[in-house]
MIRO-247054 format. One line per field, with one value per residue (C-alpha): residue in one letter; x negated, y, z. Coordinates in steps of 0.02 Angstrom, whole numbers, always signed. Layout:
gugu = (A:...)
u = (X:...)
v = (Y:...)
w = (Z:...)
***
This chain:
gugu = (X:X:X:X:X:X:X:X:X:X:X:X:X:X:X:X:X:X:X:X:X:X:X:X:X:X:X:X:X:X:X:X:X:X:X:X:X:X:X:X:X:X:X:X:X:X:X:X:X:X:X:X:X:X:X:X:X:X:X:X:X:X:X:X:X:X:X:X:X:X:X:X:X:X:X:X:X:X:X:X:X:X:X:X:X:X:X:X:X:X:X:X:X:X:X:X:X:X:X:X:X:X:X:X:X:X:X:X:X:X:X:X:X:X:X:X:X:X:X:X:X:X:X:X:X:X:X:X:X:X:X:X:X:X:X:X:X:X:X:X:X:X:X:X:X:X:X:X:X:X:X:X:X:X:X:X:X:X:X:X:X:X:X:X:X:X:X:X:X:X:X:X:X:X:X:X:X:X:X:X:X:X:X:X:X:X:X:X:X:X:X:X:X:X:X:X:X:X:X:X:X:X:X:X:X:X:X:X:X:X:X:X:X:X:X:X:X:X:X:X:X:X:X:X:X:X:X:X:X:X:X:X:X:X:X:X:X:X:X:X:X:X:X:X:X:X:X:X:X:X:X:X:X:X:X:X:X:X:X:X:X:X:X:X:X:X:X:X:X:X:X:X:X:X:X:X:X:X:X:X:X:X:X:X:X:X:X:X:X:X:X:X:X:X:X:X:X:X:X:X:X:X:X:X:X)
u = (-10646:-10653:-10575:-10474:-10415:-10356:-10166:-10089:-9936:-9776:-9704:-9534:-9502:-9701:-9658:-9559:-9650:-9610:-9672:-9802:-9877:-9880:-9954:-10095:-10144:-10135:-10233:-10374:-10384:-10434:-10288:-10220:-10055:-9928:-9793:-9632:-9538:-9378:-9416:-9598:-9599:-9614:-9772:-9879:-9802:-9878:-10016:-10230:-10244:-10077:-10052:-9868:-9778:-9595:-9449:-9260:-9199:-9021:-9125:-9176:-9298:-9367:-9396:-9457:-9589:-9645:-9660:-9756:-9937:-9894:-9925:-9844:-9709:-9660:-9468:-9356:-9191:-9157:-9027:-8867:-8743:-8641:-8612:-8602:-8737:-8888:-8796:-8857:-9037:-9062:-9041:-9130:-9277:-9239:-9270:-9381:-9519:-9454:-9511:-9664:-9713:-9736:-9810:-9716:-9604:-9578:-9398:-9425:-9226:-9266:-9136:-9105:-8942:-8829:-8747:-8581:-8520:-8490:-8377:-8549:-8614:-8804:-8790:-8694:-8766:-8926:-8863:-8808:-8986:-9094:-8947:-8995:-9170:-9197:-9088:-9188:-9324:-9482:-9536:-9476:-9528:-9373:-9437:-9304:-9376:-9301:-9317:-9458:-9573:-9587:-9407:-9467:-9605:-9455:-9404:-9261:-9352:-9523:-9486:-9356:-9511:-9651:-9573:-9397:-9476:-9311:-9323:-9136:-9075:-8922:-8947:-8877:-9003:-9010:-9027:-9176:-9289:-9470:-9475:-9593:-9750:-9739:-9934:-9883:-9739:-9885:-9971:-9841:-9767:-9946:-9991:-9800:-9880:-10013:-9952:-10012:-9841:-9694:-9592:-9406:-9344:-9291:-9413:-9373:-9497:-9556:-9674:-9794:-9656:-9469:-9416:-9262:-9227:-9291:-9443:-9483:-9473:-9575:-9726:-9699:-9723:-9891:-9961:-9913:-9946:-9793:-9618:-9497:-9296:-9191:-9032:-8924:-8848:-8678:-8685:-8557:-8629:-8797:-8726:-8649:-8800:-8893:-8761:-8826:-8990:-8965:-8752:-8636:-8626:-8801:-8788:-8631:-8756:-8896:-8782:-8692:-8847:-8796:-8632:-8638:-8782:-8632:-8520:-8616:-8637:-8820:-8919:-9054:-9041:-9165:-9282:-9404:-9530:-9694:-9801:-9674:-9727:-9930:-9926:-9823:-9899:-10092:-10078:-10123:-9962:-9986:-9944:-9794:-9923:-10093:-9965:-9887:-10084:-10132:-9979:-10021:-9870:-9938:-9870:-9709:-9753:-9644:-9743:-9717:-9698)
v = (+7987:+8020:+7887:+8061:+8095:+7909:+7905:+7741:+7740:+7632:+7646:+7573:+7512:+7482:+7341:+7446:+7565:+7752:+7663:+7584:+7716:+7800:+7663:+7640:+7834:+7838:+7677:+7730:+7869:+7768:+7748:+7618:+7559:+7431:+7391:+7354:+7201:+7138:+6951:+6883:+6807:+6995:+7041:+6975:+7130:+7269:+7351:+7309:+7366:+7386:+7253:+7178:+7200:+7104:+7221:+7252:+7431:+7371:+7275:+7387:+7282:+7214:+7388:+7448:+7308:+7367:+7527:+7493:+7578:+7685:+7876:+7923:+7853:+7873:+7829:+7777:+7715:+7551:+7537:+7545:+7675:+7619:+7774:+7675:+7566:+7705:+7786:+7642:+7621:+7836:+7802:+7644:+7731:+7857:+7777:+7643:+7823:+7912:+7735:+7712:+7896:+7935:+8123:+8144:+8066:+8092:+8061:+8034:+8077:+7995:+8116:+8313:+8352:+8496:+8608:+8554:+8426:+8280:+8120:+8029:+7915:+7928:+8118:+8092:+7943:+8037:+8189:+8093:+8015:+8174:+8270:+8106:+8101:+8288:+8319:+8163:+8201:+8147:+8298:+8258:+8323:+8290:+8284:+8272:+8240:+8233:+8122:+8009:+7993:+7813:+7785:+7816:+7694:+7557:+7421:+7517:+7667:+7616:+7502:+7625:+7781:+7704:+7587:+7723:+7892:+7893:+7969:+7901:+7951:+7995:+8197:+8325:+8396:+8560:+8506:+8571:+8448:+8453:+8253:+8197:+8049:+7930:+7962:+8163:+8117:+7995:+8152:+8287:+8139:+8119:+8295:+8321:+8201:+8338:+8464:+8607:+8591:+8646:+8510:+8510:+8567:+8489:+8546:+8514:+8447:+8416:+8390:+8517:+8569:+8592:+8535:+8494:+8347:+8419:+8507:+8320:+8220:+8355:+8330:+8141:+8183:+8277:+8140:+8009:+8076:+8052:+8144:+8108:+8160:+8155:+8065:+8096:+7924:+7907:+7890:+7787:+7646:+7693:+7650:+7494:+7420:+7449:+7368:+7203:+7227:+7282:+7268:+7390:+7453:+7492:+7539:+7674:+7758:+7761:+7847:+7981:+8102:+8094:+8082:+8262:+8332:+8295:+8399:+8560:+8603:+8547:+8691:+8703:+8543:+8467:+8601:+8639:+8782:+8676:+8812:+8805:+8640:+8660:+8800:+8704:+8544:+8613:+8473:+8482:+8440:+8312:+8396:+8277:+8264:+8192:+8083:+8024:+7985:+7893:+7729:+7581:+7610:+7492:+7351:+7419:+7428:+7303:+7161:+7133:+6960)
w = (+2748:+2921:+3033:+3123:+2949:+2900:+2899:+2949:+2809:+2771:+2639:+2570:+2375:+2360:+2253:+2127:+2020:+2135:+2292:+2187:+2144:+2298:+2401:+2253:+2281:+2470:+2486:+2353:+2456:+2588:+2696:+2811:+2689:+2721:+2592:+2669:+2612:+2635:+2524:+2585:+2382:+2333:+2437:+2286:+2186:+2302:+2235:+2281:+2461:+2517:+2664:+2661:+2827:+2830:+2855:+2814:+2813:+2886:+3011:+3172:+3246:+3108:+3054:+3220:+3221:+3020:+3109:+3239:+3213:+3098:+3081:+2928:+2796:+2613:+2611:+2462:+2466:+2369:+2221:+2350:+2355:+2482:+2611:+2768:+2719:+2672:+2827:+2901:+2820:+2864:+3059:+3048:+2964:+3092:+3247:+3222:+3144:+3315:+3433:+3315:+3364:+3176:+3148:+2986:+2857:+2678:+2602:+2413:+2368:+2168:+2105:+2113:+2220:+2163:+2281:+2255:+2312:+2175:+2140:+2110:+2256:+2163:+2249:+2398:+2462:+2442:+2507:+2673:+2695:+2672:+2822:+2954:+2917:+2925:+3076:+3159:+3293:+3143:+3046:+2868:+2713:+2590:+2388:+2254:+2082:+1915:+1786:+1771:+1617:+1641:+1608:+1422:+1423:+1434:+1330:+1299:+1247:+1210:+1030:+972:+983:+893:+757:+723:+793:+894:+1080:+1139:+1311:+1387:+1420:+1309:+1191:+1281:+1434:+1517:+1613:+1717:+1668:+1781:+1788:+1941:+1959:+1977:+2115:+2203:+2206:+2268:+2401:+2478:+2490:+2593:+2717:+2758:+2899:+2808:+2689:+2800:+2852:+2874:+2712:+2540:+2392:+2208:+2123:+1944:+1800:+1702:+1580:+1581:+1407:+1312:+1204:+1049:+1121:+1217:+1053:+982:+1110:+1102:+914:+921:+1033:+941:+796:+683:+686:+845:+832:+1012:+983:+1140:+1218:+1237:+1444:+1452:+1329:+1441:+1595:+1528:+1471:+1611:+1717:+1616:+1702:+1890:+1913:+1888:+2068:+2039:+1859:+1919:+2045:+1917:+1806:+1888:+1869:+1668:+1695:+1813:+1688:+1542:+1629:+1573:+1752:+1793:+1688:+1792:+1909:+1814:+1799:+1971:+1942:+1864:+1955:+2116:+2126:+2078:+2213:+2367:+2357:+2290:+2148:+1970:+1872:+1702:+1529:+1430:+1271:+1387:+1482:+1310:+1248:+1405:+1385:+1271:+1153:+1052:+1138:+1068:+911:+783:+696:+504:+438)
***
């Protein structure tokens, strides 16, 4: 790579697995990468060649000074649903891209949005950061996926698949989804940072396939190489436990894409054009079954004795 064609990036959540896996791509790809974090203990979490640069998204000058070199960003919000506080962490971003002289900005939403307007801060808080960021002076390239592959290769999910051939999640069994790999939203979120995809819009984005419950336990199936049911979660009992894990403030926001997609109204929320996406952002999308065969499910797998 050319040193004119080396983008100096930032991006935010590199320590959790959507940032991750965006700052491993961009930096294997030669660029200049710095991992913003907020808690110096969590800079040995960033992926190989991602240099750690302190920061607090409700901190303006620290975030100006994270800024400060950069070209480019890959944005995530954090687990907070607070209005006035991702408000808050949308101008921040905002102003310290605008001083840093940043050429363009990608807003990874980490949830489709629906139209309407919704009781469910997971959407609106969401909805309020992509409207400041885009009406900002950066050129921002808003992506909303759906629902992440990963989410299956969970302790929650992951034992229940290979040892019970149960796929358990909390969307009705005909809902239609695009469930999408973390390595195929790397992908899509680094090609938005190129100036040949038109900035200044929201695209929906998504996996190869758009599947419902059934027809995903029936891939996982062939893959794995046994029979797979979907048992649809109660979202209630799904938000609950998860509330265990990250709070329930969290666990609420986390939950009100289930809790909307319950409702009957979110048909095709869930489901962006596979070859929309291939065709906007010039990627190769990964089929559910060659995804399935690539993860070590075998670390899930129960012991006898």
């Amino acid at each position: 790579m050319t040193q004119e064609h080396r983008k100096h990036v930032l991006v935010t959540g590199a320590n959790g697995f959507q940032g991750g896996a965006v700052a491993r791509l961009l930096a294997a790809d030669g660029h200049d990468v710095r991992g913003l974090v907020r808690d110096g203990a969590k800079a040995a979490s960033l992926p190989a060649g991602v240099t750690p640069v302190h920061g607090d998204l409700g901190d303006p000058e620290a975030l100006r000074a994270a800024f400060d070199g950069v070209t480019h960003a890959v944005v995530v919000m954090p687990l907070e649903y607070d209005s006035e506080t991702v408000a808050g962490y949308a101008r921040n971003i905002a102003g310290a891209a605008h001083a840093a002289g940043v050429r363009r900005l990608v807003y990874n939403v980490n949830t489709p949005v629906p139209d309407e307007t919704t009781p469910y801060a997971g959407f609106e808080t969401r909805r309020l950061a992509e409207r400041i960021l885009l009406d900002g002076p950066v050129p921002v390239v808003v992506v909303r996926p759906p629902v992440y592959l990963e989410n299956l290769f969970s302790p929650w999910n992951g034992p229940a698949i290979v040892n019970d051939g149960v796929l358990a999640y909390p969307l009705p069994a005909d809902q239609k989804v695009a469930w999408m790999s973390h390595a195929d939203l790397a992908r899509v979120a680094a090609r938005a940072l190129d100036e040949d995809v038109p900035a200044g819009r929201v695209w929906n984005v998504g996996g190869a396939e758009i599947l419902t419950g059934p027809e995903l336990a029936a891939a996982f199936g062939r893959a794995l190489g046994r029979e797979v049911a979907y048992l649809p979660l109660d979202v209630a009992d799904f938000e609950k436990g998860l509330g265990q894990a990250i709070g329930p403030e969290a666990a609420a926001g986390v939950a009100g894409i289930y809790h909307y997609a319950g409702t009957g109204r979110a048909a095709d929320l869930l489901a962006a054009s596979p070859a929309g996406v291939e065709t906007a952002f010039g990627v190769r999308l990964t089929p559910v079954t060659e995804w399935v065969e690539t993860q070590p499910w075998e670390i899930w797998a129960r012991t006898e004795g």
